[in-house]
C-alpha positions in Angstrom: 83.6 99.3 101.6 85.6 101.4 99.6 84.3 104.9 101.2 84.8 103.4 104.6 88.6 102.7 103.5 88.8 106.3 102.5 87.8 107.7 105.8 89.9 105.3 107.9 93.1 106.9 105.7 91.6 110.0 106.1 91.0 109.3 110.1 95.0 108.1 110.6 95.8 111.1 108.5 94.7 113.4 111.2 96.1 111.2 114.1 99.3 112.2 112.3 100.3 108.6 110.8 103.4 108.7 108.3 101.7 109.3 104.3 103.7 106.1 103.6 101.9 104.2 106.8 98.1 105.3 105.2 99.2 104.1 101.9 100.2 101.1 102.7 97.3 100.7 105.1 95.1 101.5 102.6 96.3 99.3 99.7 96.4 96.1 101.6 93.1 96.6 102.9 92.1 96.8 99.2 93.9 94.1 98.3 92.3 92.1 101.3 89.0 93.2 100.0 89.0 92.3 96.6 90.4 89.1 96.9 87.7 88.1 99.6 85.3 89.2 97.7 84.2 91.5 100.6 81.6 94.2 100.0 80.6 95.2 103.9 82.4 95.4 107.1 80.6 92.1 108.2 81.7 90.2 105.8 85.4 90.4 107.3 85.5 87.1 109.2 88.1 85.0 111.1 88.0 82.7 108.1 88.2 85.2 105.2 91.4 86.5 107.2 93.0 83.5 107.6 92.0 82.3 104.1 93.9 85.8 103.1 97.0 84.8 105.5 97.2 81.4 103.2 96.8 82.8 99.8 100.0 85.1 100.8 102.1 82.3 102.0 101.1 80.2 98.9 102.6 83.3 97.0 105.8 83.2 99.4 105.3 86.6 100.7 107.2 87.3 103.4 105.9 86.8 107.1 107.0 90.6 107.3 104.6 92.1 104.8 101.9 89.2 106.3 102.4 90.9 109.9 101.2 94.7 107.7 98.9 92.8 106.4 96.6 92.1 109.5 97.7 95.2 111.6 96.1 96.4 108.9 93.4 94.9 109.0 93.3 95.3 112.9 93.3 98.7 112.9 90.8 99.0 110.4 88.3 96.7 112.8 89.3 98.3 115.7 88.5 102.1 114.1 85.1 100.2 112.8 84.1 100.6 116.8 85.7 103.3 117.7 84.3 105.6 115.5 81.6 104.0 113.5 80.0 102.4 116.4 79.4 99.1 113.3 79.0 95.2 114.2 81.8 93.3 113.3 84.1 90.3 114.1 86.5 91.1 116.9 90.4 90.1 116.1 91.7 87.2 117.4 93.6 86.3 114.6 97.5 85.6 115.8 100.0 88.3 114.3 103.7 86.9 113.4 105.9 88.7 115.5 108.8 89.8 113.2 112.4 90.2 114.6 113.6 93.5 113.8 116.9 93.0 112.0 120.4 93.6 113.8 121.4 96.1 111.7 120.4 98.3 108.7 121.3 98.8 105.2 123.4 102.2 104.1 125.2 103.4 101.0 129.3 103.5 101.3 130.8 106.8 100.3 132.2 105.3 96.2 128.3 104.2 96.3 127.4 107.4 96.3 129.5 108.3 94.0 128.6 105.3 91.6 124.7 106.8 91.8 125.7 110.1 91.3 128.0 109.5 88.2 124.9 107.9 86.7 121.9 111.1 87.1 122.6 113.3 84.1 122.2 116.5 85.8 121.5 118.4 82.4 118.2 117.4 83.1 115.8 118.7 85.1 114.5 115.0 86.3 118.2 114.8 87.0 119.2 117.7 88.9 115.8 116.6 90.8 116.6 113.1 91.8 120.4 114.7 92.1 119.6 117.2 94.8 116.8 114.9 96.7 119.4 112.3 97.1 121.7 114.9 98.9 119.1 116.5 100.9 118.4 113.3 102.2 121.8 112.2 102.9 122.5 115.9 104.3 119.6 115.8 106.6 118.7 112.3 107.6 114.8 113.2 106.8 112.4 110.5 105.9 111.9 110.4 102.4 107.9 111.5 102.8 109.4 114.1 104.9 111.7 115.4 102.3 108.6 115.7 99.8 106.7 117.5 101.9 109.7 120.5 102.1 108.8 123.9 100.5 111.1 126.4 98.9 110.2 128.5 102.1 111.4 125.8 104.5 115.0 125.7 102.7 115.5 129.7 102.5 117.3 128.9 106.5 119.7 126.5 107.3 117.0 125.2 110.1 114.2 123.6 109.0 111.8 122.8 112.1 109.4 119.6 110.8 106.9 117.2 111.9 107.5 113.9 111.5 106.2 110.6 112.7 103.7 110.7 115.4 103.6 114.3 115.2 106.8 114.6 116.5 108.7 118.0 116.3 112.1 118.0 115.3 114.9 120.3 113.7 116.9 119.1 110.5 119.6 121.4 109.2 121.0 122.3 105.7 124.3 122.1 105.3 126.3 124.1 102.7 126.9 121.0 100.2 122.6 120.3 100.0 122.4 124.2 99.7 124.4 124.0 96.7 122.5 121.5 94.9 119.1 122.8 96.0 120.1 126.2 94.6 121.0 124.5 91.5 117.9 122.6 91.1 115.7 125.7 92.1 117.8 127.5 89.7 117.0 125.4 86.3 112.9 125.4 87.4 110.4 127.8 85.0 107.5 127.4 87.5 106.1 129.4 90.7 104.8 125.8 92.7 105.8 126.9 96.1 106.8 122.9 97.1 110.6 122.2 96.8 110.7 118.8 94.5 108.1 118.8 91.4 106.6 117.3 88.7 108.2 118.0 85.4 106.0 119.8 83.1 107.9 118.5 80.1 105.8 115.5 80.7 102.4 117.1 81.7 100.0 119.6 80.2 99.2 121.2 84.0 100.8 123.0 85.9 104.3 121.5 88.3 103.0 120.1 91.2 104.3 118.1 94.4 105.8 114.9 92.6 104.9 111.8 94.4 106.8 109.4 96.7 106.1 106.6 93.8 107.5 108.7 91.0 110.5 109.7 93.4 111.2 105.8 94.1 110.5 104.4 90.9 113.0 107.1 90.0 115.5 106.5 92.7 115.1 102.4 91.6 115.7 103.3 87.7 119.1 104.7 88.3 120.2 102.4 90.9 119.2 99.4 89.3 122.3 100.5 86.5 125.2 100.7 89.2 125.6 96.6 89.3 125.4 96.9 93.6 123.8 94.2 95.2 122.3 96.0 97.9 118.6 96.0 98.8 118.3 100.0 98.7 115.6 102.2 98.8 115.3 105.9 99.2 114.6 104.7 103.0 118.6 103.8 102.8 119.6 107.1 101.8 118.7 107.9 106.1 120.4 104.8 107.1 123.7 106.2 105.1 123.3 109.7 107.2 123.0 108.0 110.3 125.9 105.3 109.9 128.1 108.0 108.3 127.3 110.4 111.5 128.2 106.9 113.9 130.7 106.1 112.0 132.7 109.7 112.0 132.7 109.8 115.9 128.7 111.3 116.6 127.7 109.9 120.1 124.4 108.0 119.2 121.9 109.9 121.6 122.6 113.1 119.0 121.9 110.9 116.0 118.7 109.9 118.1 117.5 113.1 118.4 118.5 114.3 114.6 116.9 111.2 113.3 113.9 112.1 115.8 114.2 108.5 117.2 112.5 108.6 120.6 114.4 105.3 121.8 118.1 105.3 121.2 117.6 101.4 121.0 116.3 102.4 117.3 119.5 104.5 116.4 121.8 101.4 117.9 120.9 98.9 115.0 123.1 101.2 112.7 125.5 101.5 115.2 125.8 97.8 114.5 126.1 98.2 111.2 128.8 100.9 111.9 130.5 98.0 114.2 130.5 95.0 111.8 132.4 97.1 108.9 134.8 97.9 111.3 135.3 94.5 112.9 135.8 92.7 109.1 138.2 95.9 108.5 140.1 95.1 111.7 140.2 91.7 111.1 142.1 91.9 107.4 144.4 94.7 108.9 145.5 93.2 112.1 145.2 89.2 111.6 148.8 87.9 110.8 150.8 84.7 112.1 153.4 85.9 110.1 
């Protein structure tokens, strides 16, 4: 089972699926697996699936992470005949639908600055975490996106990527996330040619790529210090670009195409967010019976 997980990663891979998507993919078919007790593709039944759907209710998962839990395992089925051409139970298992939410999370600017006053930039983890935080706030990438930049891509001040789907799109460095990547790039010995590496303080080999888990477990170190009650992740960190851009004037069918958004539907749930800040803001300014 496990080699046949591998090459269904490795077959999204190269349909251009997001590295977080074939992670998670991957994991929770794993997960699926081992708790089933399932060591062939026939063994994946309606019943072992909806045994699975119980076991993560009984564990009060959310119906959100259920729903990635069987398109998972849907997809995996589905590429079974595709390209395998093997026997196996045909999905009719009933997926949740999930209601996106109305609007999205994002940082406030004294947020920020609470995070920021909390790296220690003396450091190269520091100035690391430091100058990923503003490259993504400065460019609205996705955080995998951001890990997959080079030194090469930042030497221009237009960075042409591919993003979800395949999707071509132009992101653009601003003088502030020039500043700290020059910084970063500054305090860094080594000659590996990606922009945001491991520390080799910490590793006998050679600096290499660091990984989106380091990178959030990072992220989730220093903001678990600042007191905020948000639910952040590094995802947020594009949600603040976007609602800062909505909130400062940008018509939304530019933040659509800078977020590479191919609905503007998408870009209108931080617009919403943008909206009820204002509307409380409005509400203590202008509310008197006085």
């Amino acid at each position: 089972m496990e080699q046949l997980i591998i090459d269904f990663t490795l077959y999204f891979k190269r349909k251009g699926r997001s590295p977080e998507t074939i992670k998670s993919y991957r994991n929770k078919l794993r997960q699926f697996c081992k708790a089933q007790g399932i060591e062939s593709a026939t063994q994946i039944t309606r019943n072992s699936i909806n045994d699975w759907v119980t076991q993560l209710r009984d564990r009060n998962i959310s119906t959100g992470t259920i729903a990635n839990h069987l398109w998972s395992i849907k997809a995996f089925l589905t590429w079974l005949k595709k390209e395998r051409d093997i026997e196996h139970y045909v999905f009719d298992v009933e997926i949740p639908v999930v209601k996106e939410p109305d609007y999205v999370e994002y940082l406030e600017p004294d947020e920020l600055e609470l995070i920021f006053s909390l790296i220690n930039t003396e450091t190269l983890d520091g100035m690391r975490l430091r100058t990923y935080i503003e490259v993504m706030i400065n460019t609205g990438m996705r955080p995998s996106e951001t890990l997959n930049l080079t030194i090469e891509d930042v030497s221009e001040s237009v960075i042409s990527i591919i993003g979800k789907f395949n999707k071509h799109r132009r992101v653009y460095i601003n003088k502030r996330a020039r500043h700290w990547i020059e910084a970063y790039c500054k305090m860094r010995k080594d000659i590996c040619a990606a922009l945001f590496v491991t520390n080799p303080k910490y590793s006998p080999r050679i600096p290499r790529a660091i990984t989106l888990d380091r990178m959030e477990e990072q992220f989730r170190e220093v903001y678990r210090t600042t007191g905020l009650r948000k639910r952040v992740t590094l995802h947020t960190l594009r949600h603040t670009y976007a609602t800062t851009l909505l909130a400062n004037g940008c018509p939304a069918d530019y933040v659509a195409k800078l977020l590479g958004h191919s609905k503007v539907e998408t870009t209108r749930r931080h617009y919403l967010s943008v909206q009820q800040k204002h509307a409380k803001e409005a509400h203590f300014r202008f509310l008197s019976y006085d």
